[in-house]
Structures are given as structure tokens and as C-alpha cells.
N, C-alpha and C positions, 0 to 999 in steps of 0.2 A: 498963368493958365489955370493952374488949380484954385486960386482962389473968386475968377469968375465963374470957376463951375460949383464951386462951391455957395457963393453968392445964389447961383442961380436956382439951385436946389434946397437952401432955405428960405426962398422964395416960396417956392411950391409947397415947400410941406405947408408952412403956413398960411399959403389958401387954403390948406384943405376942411379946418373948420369955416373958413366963410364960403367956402360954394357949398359946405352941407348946410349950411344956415340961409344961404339964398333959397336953395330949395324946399326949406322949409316954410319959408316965408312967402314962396308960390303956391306949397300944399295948401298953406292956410289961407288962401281966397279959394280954393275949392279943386282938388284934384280930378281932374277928366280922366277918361279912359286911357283917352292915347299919349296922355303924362305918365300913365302906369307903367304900356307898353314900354317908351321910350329908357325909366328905367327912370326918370328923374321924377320921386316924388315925394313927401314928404318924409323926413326923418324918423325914424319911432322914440321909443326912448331910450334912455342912457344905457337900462341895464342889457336891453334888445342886442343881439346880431355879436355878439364875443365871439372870439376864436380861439384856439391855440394850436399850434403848428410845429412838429419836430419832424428832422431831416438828417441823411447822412449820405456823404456819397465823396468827391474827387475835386481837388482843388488845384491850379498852377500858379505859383508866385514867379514877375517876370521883373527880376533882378537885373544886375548890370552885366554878369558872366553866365544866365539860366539857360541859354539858348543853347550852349557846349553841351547842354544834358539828354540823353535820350530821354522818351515818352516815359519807361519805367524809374531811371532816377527821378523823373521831374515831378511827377506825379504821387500826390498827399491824400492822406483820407480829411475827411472836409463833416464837421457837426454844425446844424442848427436847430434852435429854439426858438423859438415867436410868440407873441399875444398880442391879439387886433381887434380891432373892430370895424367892421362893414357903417358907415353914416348912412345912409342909402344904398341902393343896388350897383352904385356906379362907383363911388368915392368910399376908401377906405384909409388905413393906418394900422400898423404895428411897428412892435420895438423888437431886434431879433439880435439873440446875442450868436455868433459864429464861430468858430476857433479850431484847435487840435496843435497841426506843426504843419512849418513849409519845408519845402526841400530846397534847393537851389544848391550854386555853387562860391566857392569864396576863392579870391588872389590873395586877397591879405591874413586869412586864419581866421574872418570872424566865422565864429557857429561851426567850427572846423568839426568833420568826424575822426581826420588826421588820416583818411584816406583819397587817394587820386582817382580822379574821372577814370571810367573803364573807356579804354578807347579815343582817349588824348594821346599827343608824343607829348611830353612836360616840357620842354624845351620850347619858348614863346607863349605858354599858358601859363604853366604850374598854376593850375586848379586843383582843389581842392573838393569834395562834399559836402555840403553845408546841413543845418538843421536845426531850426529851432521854433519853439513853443509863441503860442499868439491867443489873441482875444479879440472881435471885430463887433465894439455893440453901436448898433444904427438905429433909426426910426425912419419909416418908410412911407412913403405918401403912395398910395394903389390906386388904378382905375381898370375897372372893367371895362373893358372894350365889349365883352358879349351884350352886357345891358345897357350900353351906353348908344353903340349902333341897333343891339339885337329886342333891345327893351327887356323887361324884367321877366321872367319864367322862373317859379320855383323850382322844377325840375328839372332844369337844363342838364345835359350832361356834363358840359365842358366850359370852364373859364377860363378865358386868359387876361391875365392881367399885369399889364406894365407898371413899373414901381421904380421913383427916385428916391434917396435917402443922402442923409449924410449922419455922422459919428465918430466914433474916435478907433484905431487900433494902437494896439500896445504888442509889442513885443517883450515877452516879460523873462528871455535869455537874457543871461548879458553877453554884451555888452543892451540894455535894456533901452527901448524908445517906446515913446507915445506920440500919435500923429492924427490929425486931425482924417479923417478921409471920405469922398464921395463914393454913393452906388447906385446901380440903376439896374434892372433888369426885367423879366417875365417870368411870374408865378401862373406854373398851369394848371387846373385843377381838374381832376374827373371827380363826378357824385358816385359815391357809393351808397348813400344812405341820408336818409333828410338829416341826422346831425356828420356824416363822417366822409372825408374825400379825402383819396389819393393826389398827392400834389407832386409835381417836379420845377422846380427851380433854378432861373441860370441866372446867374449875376457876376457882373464885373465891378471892380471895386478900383481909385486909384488912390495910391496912398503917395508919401513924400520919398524922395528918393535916398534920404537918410537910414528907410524905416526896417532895412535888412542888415544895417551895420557897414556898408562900404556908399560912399561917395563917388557914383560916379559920371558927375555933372548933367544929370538927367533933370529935367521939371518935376518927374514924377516915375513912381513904379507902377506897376499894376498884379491884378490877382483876378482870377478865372474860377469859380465856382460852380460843379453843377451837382444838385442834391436830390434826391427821393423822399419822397414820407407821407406823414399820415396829418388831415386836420381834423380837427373835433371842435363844430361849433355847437357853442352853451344855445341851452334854450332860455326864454321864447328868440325866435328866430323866425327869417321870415318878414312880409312887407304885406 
């Protein structure tokens, strides 16, 4: 299962320079108005439309025993960092590095705190707390939806934009894994200022069911993200 979705998602990244190079190759017979509006028009250049993007906010790793944990165990503080570029107003890409620590729980002592669930009887669990340190670097293939149905406005207030990735996490506790893993989600943006927007971010991510230290004959884990923050795009900017 994970490796068709995986399949499927470096699929997509890699259209994403050929449908900015299709539409470059429409701008260049002649861009009309209403190619503006719709948001598909020629590309600028290289050094055009950068960004950079940091985030902090709550993350849930869903392990083979996490569901035992209430909302306050389960729940991790959650860092991102990014650098993208806009190809056009529609189609974009970044590389975002992710990380901090997960919480979860452990049967067998991996990542143990060597403390028991508050509000388990131990007898048929014996769980434990669990907690360790990670790094999740991806590259992500973007699309505006605003300018893709809404066409292009420099001053829009609001983006949303749907985003697949794939890349690798590591756990770098030991007992220490590295796993290949998919993400997909929506980056919201409000303008604050022709270079700076308020962003919130919700991504889910699945990794291999190895990648917490216990086996417990699953296809896959998963991980729940949702961040705040700030972007600041370089100039010239703009279509």
C-alpha cells in the first residue's frame, strides 16, 4: 500500500516542472487576459516568486499502543522550516525540514520514560510512556486552488493550497530507524503584506510501521501535524 502511494506521489512531484514548462510554452504564443485571470500563465524567471516559511505548533504520532494515551500524553510540540518557489500562480514546490519528539506509548520498553500510563489497570497492557527525538525532510509538490479556479490577484487575501510530498524520516533515538515516507496536506495562507503571510498548515504523513521501534504487523504508521507561522516571500515577486 505504501509503496503505491508512494509511486503515486513521485509521480506528481515530477510533473511539477512539466506542467510549469507547458505553461510556459502557452505564455509564449501569447498570454490573453483571461489566461491571466485563470492563473495559468507564463512562468517568470528562475530567480522570481522564492519563499521561506517557519512554523511551530502540535503534532500526534499513531503508533501500535497511542490510542491508550489521552489528548495531553499524546500530544508533541511540532517545528517547521521550508524554502519554495511559486512556478506560476497555480503550481509550486518546497523542501520542508520537520521534527522535535513524538510521544506515544511502548509494551516492549522501546523509547521507554520508565513510567506507566496514568489511568491504565497494568494488568493486560503494561504500557509504558514512550518518547523520542525525529527529523521528517520532504519536498512537496503545491497547487493553488485560489488561482487555479479563482485566477491570479495579487492581493488576494487567502490561499489554500493542497500539497503532496514524499522523503525520508529518521528517528535518531535508539533504538535508531530511517524510513522512507509520504505527505500530503493544506497550506493556508492569509496576506499580511506584499512580501509576508500568516500561514497554518495541516499535514499527515505515513511512515513504515518499524519507524517507532515496535512491530506491530501494521502496513504502515501515521503522524498528524498542525503548525502556525510566518512566510516571507523574496522579491521580485509577483506575475
Amino acid at each position: 500500500m505504501i509503496s503505491k502511494i508512494s509511486f503515486t506521489a513521485i509521480a506528481l512531484l515530477l510533473a511539477v516542472p512539466s506542467l510549469s514548462f507547458a505553461a510556459d510554452r502557452d505564455g509564449a504564443k501569447g498570454t490573453s487576459s483571461s489566461e491571466v485571470r485563470r492563473g495559468w500563465i507564463k512562468t517568470g524567471p528562475a530567480e522570481n516568486n522564492w519563499f521561506v516559511s517557519a512554523g511551530g505548533g502540535a503534532q500526534m504520532y499513531f503508533g501500535d499502543h497511542d490510542r491508550q494515551l489521552t489528548f495531553g500524553q499524546w500530544v508533541s510540540p511540532a517545528l517547521d522550516v521550508a524554502v519554495g518557489k511559486w512556478f506560476n500562480p497555480s503550481i509550486g514546490a518546497r523542501i520542508m525540514y520537520s521534527g522535535l519528539t513524538l510521544n506515544g506509548a511502548t509494551q516492549d520498553g522501546t523509547h521507554s520514560l520508565g513510567t506507566d500510563i496514568k489511568g491504565k489497570p497494568q494488568q493486560g497492557f503494561w504500557l509504558e510512556n514512550s518518547r523520542f527525538g525525529y527529523f521528517h525532510l520532504h519536498a512537496d509538490a503545491m497547487f493553488n486552488l485560489c488561482s487555479i479556479f479563482g485566477g491570479y490577484k495579487e492581493d488576494r487575501l487567502y490561499g489554500c493550497s493542497p500539497y503532496v510530498g514524499v522523503g525520508l524520516m529518521r528517528a535518531y533515538d535508539a533504538p535508531v530507524c530511517t524510513s522512507f515516507a509520504f505527505d500530503a496536506g493544506i497550506f493556508n495562507s492569509f496576506r499580511v503584506s506584499p512580501s509576508i503571510d500568516i500561514n497554518i498548515d495541516i499535514r499527515g504523513t505515513i511512515v513504515s510501521d518499524r519507524f517507532d521501534g515496535e512491530v506491530g504487523g501494521r502496513s504502515g504508521e501515521g503522524l498528524i501535524t498542525v503548525s502556525a507561522g510566518l512566510t516571507y516571500r523574496f522579491g521580485p515577486r509577483g506575475w
